[in-house]
Structure formats: structure tokens, C-alpha cells
C-alpha positions as CSV (number, residue, x, y, z in Angstrom):
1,X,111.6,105.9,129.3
2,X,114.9,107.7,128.6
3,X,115.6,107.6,125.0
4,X,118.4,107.5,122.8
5,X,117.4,108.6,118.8
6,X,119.9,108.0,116.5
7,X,120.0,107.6,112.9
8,X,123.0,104.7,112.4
9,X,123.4,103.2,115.5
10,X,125.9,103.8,118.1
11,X,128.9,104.3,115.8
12,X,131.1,106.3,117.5
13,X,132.7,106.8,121.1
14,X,130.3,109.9,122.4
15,X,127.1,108.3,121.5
16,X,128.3,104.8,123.3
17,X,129.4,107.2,126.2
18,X,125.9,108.3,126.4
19,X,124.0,104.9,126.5
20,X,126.2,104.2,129.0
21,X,124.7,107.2,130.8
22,X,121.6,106.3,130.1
23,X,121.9,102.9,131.1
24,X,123.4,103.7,134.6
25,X,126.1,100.8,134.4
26,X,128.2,99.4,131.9
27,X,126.9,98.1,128.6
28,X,128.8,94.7,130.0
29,X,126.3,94.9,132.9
30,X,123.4,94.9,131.1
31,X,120.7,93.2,129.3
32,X,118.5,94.0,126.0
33,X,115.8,93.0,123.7
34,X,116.4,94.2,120.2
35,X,113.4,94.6,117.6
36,X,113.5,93.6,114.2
37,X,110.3,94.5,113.4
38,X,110.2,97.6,111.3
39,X,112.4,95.6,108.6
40,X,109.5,93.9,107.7
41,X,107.2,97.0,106.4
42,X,109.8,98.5,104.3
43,X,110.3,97.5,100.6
44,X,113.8,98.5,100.8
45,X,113.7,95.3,103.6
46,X,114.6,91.4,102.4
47,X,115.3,88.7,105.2
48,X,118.7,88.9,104.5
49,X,118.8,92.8,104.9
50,X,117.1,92.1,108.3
51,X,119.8,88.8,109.6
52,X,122.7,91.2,108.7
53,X,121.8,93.9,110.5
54,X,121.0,91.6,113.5
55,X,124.6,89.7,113.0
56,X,126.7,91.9,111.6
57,X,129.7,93.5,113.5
58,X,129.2,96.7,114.9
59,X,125.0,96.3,114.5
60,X,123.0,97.1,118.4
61,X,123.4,93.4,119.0
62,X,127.3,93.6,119.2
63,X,127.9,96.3,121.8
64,X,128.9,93.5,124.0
65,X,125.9,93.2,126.2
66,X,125.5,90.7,129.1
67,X,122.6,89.5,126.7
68,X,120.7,90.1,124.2
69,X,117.6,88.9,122.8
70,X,115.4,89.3,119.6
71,X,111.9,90.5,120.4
72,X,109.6,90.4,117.6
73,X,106.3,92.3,118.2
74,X,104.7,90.6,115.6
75,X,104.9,87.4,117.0
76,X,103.3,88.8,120.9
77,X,99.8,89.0,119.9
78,X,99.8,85.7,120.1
79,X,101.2,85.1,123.4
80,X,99.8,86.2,126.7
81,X,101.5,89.3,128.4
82,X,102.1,86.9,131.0
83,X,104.5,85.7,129.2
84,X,106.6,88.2,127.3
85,X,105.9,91.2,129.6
86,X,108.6,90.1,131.8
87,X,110.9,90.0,129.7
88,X,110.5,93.4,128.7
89,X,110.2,94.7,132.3
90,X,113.3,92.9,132.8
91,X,115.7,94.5,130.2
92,X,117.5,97.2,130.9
93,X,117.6,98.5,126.7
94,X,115.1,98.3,124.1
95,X,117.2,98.2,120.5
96,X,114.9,99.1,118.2
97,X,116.0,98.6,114.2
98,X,115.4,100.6,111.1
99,X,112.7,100.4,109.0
100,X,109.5,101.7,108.4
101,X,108.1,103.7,110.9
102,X,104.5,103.5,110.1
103,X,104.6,99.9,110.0
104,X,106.8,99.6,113.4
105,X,104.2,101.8,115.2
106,X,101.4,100.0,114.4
107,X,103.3,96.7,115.9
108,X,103.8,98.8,119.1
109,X,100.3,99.1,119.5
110,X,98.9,96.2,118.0
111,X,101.1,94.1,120.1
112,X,100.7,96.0,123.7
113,X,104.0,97.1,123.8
114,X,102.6,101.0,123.9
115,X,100.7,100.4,126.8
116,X,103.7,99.0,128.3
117,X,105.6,102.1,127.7
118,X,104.3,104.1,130.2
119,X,105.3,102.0,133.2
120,X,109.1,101.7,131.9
121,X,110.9,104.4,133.5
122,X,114.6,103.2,133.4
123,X,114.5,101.6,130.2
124,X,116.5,102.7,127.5
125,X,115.0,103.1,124.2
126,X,118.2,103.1,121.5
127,X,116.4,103.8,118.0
128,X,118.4,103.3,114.9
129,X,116.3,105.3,112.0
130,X,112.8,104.1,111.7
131,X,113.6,103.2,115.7
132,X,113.9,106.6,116.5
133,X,111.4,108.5,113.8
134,X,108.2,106.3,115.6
135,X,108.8,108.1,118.4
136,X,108.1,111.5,116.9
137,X,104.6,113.4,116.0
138,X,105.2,113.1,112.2
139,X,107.8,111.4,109.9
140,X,106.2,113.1,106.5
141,X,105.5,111.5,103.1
142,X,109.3,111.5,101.8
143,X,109.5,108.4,104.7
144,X,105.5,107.1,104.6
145,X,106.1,103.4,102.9
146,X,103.6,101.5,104.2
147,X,99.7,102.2,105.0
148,X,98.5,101.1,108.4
149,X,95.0,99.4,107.6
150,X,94.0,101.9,110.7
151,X,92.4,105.0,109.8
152,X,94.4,107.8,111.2
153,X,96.7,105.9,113.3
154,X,100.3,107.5,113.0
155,X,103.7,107.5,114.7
156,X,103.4,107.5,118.4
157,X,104.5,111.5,119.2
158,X,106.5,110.6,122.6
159,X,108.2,112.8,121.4
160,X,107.3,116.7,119.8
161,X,110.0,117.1,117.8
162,X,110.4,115.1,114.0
163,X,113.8,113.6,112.8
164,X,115.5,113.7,109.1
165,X,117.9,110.7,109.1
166,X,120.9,109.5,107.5
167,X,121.7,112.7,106.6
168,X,124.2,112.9,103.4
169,X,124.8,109.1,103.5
170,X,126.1,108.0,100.4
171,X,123.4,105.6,99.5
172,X,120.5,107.7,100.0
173,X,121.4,110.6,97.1
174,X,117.6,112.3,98.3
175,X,119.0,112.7,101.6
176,X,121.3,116.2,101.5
177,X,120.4,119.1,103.4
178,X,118.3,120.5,100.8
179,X,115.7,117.6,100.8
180,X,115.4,117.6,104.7
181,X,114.8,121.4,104.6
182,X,112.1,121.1,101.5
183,X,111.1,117.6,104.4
184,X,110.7,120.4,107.4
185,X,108.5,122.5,105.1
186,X,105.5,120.4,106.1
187,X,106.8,119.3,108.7
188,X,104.7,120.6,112.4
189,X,106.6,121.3,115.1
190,X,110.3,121.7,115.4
191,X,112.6,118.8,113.6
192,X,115.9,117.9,113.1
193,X,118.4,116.6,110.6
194,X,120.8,114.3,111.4
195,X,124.0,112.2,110.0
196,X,124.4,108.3,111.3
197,X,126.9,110.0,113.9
198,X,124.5,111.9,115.5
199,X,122.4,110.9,118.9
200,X,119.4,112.9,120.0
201,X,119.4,111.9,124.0
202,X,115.9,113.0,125.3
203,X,115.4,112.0,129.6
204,X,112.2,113.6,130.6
205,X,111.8,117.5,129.4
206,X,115.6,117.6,128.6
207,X,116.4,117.5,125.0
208,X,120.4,117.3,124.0
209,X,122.0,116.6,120.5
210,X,125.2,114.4,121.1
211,X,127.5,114.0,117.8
212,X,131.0,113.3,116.2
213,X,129.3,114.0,112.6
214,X,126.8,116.7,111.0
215,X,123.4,117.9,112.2
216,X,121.2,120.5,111.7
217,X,117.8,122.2,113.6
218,X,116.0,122.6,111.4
219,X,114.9,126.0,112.6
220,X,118.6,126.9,113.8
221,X,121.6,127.7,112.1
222,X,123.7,124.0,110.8
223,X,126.6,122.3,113.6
């Protein structure tokens, strides 16, 4: 997959510029599947929280795809892969919201879609927070709101590096640069903090940091 990490969403012209990269064609020319699903496992999360940031302006929905579609993993288990795999195969973006990330990565397994990863080679992955966090080795306490009933089972580590988000949003006072760096403490592996206009744009072994705002490795000196 070729994945695009963010922590807000794609909120600014560079960070559309580089879906639009990813995605080979314009955003006009192609489809999507966005996934609500993390909502659900965080207690920040009400259904009303989860409709606006489906139907708001500006939310992944609203980039002005040639469609879009909700996808909710919760639901697949209960269909066969006959059914919603094409649909999957056939997008050419996977929006995946905010959330929690623990609760979103069991969903990716539970429902199949983690097998199905593998096989998706031009699909785009656009995370928005929890979206982009699964992806990593380790997302630390400070972001651990829900217990999988699995033993063990983590975030999905497609991914080796860990991500900080929202970085000095106003609503989130425990998000400065001081928590992430007490965050990266325990944190395995490098990691990275990041404002809601920053992108991390990862295609194969190439790892680049696209932004209009504030980030920091965590390991490197601040941008």
C-alpha cells in the first residue's frame, strides 16, 4: 500500500498535492471507502462526533471524490468476502478516521481487512490520527483507550516508526512538545511528532515528512 499518515486530515495544499501523487490521477478521478470505525472505541467518540466528521466540510469525504463510500469493518464479519472484498479492491483510497487505535486494529483483523492488505499495492491509505497511529509498532499508554479482549494483540506495525499527533492543538492542552518527548521515552523505535498540518508519506522503504505546520523527530532536532 502507499500510505499517507497524517494527524488532521488533508488540510492544506502540500498534503492534497501529495495524495494526488499518491493516487496517480486526480482526486476527481478517483474513488474511496472511508472508515468510521475507530470512532466507536474511543470515549471521547458519540454518534454525533462520528456523523460530523463524516459530513462536515473539509472532513476526507469532501475532497471531491468521484465517490465515496462508508465502509464499516464492524459490520463485514457478517458478510462474505465475496461480497465486500470488491469493493475494497476496487477503490483507489482507503480514508481511514480518528479514533482509537487499539480498537480500529482489532476491526482490521477481526474483519479480514489485514489479510487483504497485503495484496493492495496501489491503494492509498489516508489516516487521520488513530488512522495513521494503527499502522505503527506502538502508540503507548498516553493513547491506549480501549482493551482488545485479545491477549497481546496490538497495532499492526506496517510501519516501524510511532506517531505523536495533533501536536499543540488547542483542545488537547497534554499535547505540547514536552508530553510527546516524555511519550518517546518509552516509546521503541524511532517516532515522530506531528501538528494536523503535517503528512508522513511512506511508499515502500521511502519515508518523507510533508508539512505547512510544525513537526518534530523525535530523535532529531524540531522543523
Amino acid at each position: 500500500m502507499r500510505l499517507l499518515l497524517t494527524s488532521g486530515g488533508v488540510t492544506n495544499a502540500s498534503i492534497r498535492s501529495a495524495l494526488i501523487e499518491l493516487l496517480g490521477k486526480p482526486i476527481e478521478e478517483s474513488t474511496a471507502l472511508l472508515i468510521p470505525t475507530a470512532q466507536y472505541g474511543h470515549p471521547m467518540c458519540t454518534p454525533d462526533v462520528t456523523f460530523n466528521s463524516i459530513t462536515r466540510p473539509g472532513s476526507m469525504a469532501a475532497l471531491g471524490w468521484m465517490s465515496v463510500g462508508l465502509l464499516e469493518l464492524t459490520a463485514l464479519p457478517s458478510m462474505t468476502g465475496e461480497r465486500w472484498i470488491p469493493w475494497v479492491e476496487d477503490a483507489d483510497a482507503l480514508l481511514v478516521d480518528g479514533g482509537d487505535a487499539m480498537y480500529l486494529a482489532h476491526w482490521i483483523r477481526r474483519s479480514g481487512l489485514g489479510a487483504l492488505l497485503p495484496s493492495l499495492e496501489r491503494t492509498v491509505w489516508v489516516g487521520v490520527s488513530a488512522g495513521s497511529m494503527v499502522m505503527t509498532p506502538g502508540i503507548g499508554e498516553e493513547f491506549e483507550h480501549w482493551t482488545s479482549p485479545e491477549v497481546g494483540e496490538g497495532t499492526l506495525g506496517i510501519v516501524d516508526f510511532s506517531i505523536f499527533p495533533h501536536l499543540d492543538y488547542p483542545d488537547f492542552p497534554e499535547n505540547t512538545m514536552a508530553d510527546a518527548e516524555r511519550w518517546a521515552e518509552h516509546i521503541d523505535g524511532p517516532a515522530y511528532a506531528i501538528d494536523d498540518q503535517t503528512a508522513i508519506r511512506v511508499v515502500g522503504d521511502d519515508v518523507d515528512v510533508i508539512s505547512e505546520g510544525y513537526w518534530r523527530r523525535l530523535d532529531q532536532s524540531p522543523r
